[in-house]
C-alpha positions in Angstrom: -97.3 -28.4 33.6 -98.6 -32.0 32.5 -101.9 -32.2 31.3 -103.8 -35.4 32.6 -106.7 -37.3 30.3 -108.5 -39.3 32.7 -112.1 -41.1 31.8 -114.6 -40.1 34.2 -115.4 -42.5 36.9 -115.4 -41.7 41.2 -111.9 -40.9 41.0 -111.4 -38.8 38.7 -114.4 -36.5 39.6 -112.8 -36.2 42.9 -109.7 -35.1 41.7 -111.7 -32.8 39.3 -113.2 -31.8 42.6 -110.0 -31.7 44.9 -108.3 -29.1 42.1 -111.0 -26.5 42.1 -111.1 -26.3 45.9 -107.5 -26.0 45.5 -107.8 -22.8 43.0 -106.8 -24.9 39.9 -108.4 -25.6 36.3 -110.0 -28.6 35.1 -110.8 -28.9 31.6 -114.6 -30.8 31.4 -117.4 -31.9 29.1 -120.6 -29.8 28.4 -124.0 -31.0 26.6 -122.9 -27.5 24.5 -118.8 -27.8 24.4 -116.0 -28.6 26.4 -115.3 -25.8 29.1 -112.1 -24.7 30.9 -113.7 -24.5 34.8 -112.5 -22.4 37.8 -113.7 -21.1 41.2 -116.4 -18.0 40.4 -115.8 -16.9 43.5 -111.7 -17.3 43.7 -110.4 -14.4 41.5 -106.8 -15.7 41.5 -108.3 -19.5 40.6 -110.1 -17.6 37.1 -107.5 -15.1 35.9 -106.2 -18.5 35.4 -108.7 -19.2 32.6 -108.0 -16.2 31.0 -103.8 -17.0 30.7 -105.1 -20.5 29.8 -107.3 -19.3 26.6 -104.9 -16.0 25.8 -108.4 -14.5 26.2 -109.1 -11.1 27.1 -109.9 -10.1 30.1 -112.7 -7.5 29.0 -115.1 -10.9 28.0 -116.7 -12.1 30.4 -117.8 -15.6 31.7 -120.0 -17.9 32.3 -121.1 -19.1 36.1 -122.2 -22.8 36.2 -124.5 -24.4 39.0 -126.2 -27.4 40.1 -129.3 -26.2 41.6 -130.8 -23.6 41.9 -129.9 -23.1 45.6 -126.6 -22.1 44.7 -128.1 -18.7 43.0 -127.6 -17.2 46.6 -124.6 -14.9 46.4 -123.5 -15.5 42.6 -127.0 -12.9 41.9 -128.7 -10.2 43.6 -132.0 -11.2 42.6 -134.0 -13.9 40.4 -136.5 -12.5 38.5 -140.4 -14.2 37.9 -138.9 -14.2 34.1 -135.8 -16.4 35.4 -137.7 -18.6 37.4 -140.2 -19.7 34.5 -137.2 -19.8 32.1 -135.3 -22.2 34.7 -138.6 -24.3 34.9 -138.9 -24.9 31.3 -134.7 -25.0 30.1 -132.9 -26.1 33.6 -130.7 -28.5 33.5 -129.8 -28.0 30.0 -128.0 -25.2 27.6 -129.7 -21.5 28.8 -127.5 -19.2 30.1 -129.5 -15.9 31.8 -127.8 -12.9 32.6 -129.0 -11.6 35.8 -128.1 -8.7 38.4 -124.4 -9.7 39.9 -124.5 -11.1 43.3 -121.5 -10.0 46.1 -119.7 -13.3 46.1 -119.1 -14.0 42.6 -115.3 -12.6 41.5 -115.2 -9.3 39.7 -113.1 -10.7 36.8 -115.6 -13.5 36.6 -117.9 -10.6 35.4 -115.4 -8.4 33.4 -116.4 -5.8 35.6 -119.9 -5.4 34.7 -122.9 -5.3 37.4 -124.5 -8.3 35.7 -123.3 -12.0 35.8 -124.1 -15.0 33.0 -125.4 -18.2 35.0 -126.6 -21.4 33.6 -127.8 -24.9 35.3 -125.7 -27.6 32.7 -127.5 -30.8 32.4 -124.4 -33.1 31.5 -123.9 -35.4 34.0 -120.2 -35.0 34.7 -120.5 -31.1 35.1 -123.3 -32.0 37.9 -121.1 -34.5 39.9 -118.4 -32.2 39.5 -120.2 -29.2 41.2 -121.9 -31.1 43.9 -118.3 -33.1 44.8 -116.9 -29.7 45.0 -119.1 -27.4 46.0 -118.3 -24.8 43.7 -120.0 -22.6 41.3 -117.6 -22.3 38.3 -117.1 -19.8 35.9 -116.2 -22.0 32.7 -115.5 -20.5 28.8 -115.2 -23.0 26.1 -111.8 -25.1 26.1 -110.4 -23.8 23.3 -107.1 -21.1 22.4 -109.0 -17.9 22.5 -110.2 -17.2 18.8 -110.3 -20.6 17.7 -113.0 -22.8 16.9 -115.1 -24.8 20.6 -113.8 -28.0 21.3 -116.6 -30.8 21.5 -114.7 -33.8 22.6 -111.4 -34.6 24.6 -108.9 -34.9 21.5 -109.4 -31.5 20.4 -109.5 -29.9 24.4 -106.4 -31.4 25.0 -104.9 -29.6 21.4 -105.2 -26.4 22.9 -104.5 -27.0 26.0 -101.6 -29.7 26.4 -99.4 -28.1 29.5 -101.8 -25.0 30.3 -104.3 -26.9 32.7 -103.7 -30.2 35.0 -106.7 -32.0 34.4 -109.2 -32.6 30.8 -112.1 -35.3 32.3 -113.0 -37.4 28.7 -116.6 -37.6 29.0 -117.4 -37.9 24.8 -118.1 -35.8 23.2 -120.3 -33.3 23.2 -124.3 -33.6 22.2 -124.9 -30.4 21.4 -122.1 -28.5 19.8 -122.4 -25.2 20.1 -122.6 -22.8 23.2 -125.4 -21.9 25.1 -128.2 -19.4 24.5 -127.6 -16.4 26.6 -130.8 -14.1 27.2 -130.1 -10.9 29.1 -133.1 -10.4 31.9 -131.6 -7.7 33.4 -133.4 -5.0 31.7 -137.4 -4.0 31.0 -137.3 -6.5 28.3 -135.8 -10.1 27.8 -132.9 -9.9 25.0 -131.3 -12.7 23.0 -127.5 -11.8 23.6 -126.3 -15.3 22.0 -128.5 -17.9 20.1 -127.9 -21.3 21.0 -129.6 -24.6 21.0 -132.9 -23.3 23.1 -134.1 -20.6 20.7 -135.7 -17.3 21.0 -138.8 -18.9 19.6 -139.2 -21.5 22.4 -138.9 -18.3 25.3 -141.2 -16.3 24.0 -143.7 -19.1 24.3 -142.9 -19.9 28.4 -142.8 -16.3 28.9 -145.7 -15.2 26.7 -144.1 -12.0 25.2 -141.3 -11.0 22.5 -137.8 -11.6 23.1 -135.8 -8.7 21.6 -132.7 -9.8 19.8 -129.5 -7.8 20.2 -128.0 -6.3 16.6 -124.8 -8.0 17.7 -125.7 -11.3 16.8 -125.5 -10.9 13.2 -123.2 -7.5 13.2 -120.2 -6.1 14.6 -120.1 -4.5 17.8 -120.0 -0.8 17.7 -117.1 0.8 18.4 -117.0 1.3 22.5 -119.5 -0.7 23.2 -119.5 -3.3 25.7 -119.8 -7.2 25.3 -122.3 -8.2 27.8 -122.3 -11.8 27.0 -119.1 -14.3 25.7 -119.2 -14.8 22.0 -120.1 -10.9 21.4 -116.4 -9.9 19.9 -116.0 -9.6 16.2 -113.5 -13.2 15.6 -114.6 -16.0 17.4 -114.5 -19.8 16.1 -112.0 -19.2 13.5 -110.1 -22.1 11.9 -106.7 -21.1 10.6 -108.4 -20.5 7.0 -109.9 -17.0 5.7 -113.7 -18.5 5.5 -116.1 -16.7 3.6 -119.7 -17.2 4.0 -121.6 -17.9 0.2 -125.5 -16.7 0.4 -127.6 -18.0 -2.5 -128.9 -20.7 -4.1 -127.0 -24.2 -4.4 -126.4 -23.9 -8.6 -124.8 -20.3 -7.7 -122.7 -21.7 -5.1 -121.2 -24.3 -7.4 -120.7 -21.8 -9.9 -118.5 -19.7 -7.5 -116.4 -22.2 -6.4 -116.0 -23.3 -9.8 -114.6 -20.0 -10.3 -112.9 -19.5 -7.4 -110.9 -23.1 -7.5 -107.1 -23.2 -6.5 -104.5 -24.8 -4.0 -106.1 -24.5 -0.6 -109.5 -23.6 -1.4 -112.0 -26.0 0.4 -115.8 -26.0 0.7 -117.6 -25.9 3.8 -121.0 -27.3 2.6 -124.2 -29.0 3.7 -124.6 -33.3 4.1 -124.2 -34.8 0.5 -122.9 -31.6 -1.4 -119.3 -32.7 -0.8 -119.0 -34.9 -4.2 -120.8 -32.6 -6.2 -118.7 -29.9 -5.4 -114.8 -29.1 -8.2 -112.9 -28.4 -4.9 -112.0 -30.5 -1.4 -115.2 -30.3 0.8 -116.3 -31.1 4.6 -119.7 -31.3 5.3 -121.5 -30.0 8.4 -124.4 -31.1 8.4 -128.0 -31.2 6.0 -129.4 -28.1 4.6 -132.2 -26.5 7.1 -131.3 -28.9 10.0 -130.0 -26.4 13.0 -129.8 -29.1 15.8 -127.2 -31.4 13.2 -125.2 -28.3 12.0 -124.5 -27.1 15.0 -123.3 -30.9 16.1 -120.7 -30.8 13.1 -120.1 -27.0 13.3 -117.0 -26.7 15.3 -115.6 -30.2 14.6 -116.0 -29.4 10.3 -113.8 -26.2 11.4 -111.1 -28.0 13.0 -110.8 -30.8 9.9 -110.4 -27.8 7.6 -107.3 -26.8 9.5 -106.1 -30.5 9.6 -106.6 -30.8 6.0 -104.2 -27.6 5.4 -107.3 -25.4 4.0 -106.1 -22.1 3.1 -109.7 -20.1 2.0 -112.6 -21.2 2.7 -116.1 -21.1 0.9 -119.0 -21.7 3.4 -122.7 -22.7 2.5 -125.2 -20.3 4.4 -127.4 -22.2 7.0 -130.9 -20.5 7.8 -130.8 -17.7 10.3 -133.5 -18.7 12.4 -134.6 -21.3 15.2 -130.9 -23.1 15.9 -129.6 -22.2 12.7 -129.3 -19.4 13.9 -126.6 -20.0 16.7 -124.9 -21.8 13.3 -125.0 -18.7 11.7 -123.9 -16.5 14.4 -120.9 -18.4 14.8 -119.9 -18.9 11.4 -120.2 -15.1 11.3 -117.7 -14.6 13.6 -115.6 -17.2 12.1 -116.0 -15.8 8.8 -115.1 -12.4 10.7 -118.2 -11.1 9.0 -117.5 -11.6 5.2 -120.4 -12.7 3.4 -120.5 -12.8 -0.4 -124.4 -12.8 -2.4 -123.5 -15.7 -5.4 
């Protein structure tokens, strides 16, 4: 299969358009990341994603809408808590998981009686949904396991001959995925952090969002993921990272220590020269919203500049940095060394 880069304009949205109603992929920009989009509701058109990514089929995605009339069918009911969440986050990156409607695919959902469904406020998805009409499930455009993609160059890296279509749309403003919040249950539950923080719902809602242990843990064995970005590896750059907690004088020391052919930092904005071993910066210290910007790009450079082990600087673990932190867990496949 060739895989077409086309700058968005009317044309290419309608061919964006014309290949969903037709079952097929298109690859597409995000405020959050790049996603890989299919029919929700065509089963055929999103087992599909899943040979595209190499993901597994037991993870399930993410439905994407243009307004909120397009809830009918892809849920079975919308909740007071939903609708003040979508008054205060829609458009933008909030993903609620809500009771599964009867129209939306069952491998959309992984099976489960729940389904993830978020309003993106980049313009390109929009057009794209209203020219087609379709509600699409879309993951992140990346090989399954590796890091997001946030801009065209690095969608169509993973996924040159896999998908006809990548619409180049820039890249992306936010970086990471979205937030998910569970509302299914007696009590609203931060599944994934993202850029809208658990912080921010608790104040339109007016009570405590409970945040699930997998977010900074493993999975326990048997249990389900109820959300993408659950499993134990996600966002991993070829390199073993490790994650360094402590204080900036103890991190030098280490990697002082630890120096050798293919070690690389992964530090904060302006640590980089300081540093005795090759460094990429992601970002400055206590700054969520501009780590999670650099996040996924800094992972990719580290593979492009043949990194080997990796020695990452902790970011917070609260407010956005805490999406940066989830995600460089799962990157890190939960190693974390106190220096």
């Amino acid at each position: 299969m060739q895989t077409q880069v086309l700058p968005v304009n009317e044309q290419s949205i309608a061919l964006a358009a014309q290949l969903l109603r037709r079952g097929e992929l298109v690859a597409l920009p995000t405020e959050t990341v790049y996603g890989i989009a299919a029919d929700a509701r065509n089963p055929e058109a999103v087992k599909k994603i899943f040979a595209a990514k190499g993901r597994p089929q037991d993870n399930p995605l993410i439905v994407h809408i243009a307004g909120m009339e397009m809830l009918a069918g892809i849920v079975s009911a919308v909740p007071e808590r939903a609708r003040r969440l979508a008054a205060a986050f829609w458009p933008g990156p909030l993903t609620m998981v809500l009771p599964r409607g009867p129209e939306v695919a069952d491998v959309t959902c992984a099976g489960l009686d729940t389904v993830g469904v978020r309003m993106p406020s980049h313009p390109v998805v929009q057009a794209v949904i209203r020219a087609s009409g379709v509600a699409f499930a879309a993951p992140s455009a990346n090989l399954s396991g590796k890091p997001s993609p946030t801009n065209a160059a690095d969608t169509l890296a993973d996924m040159d001959g896999r998908l006809p279509l990548i619409l180049d749309g820039g890249d992306s403003a936010v970086g990471v995925e979205s937030t998910v919040v569970s509302l299914a249950g007696e009590h609203p539950m931060l599944l994934r952090p993202g850029y809208i923080t658990r912080e921010q719902m608790e104040e339109v809602l007016g009570e405590e969002v409970l945040v699930s242990h997998a977010i900074l843990e493993k999975l326990r064995p048997g249990e389900t993921a109820r959300s993408p970005g659950m499993k134990y590896k996600h966002y991993a750059p070829k390199a073993e990272v490790t994650i360094l907690r402590g204080s900036w004088a103890h991190y030098q020391a280490y990697l002082a220590d630890h120096a050798g052919p293919g070690v690389f930092a992964l530090c904060f904005a302006g640590e980089g020269a300081r540093l005795p071993v090759p460094a990429i910066e992601y970002g400055a210290e206590g700054d969520g919203a501009a780590q999670a910007h650099r996040l996924f790009t800094a992972l990719r450079e580290l593979d492009k500049a043949g990194a080997r082990v990796v020695y990452a600087r902790c970011p917070a673990s609260s407010g956005v940095s805490m999406a940066v932190y989830n995600r460089l867990l799962r990157a890190a496949a939960f190693r974390v060394v106190e220096v």
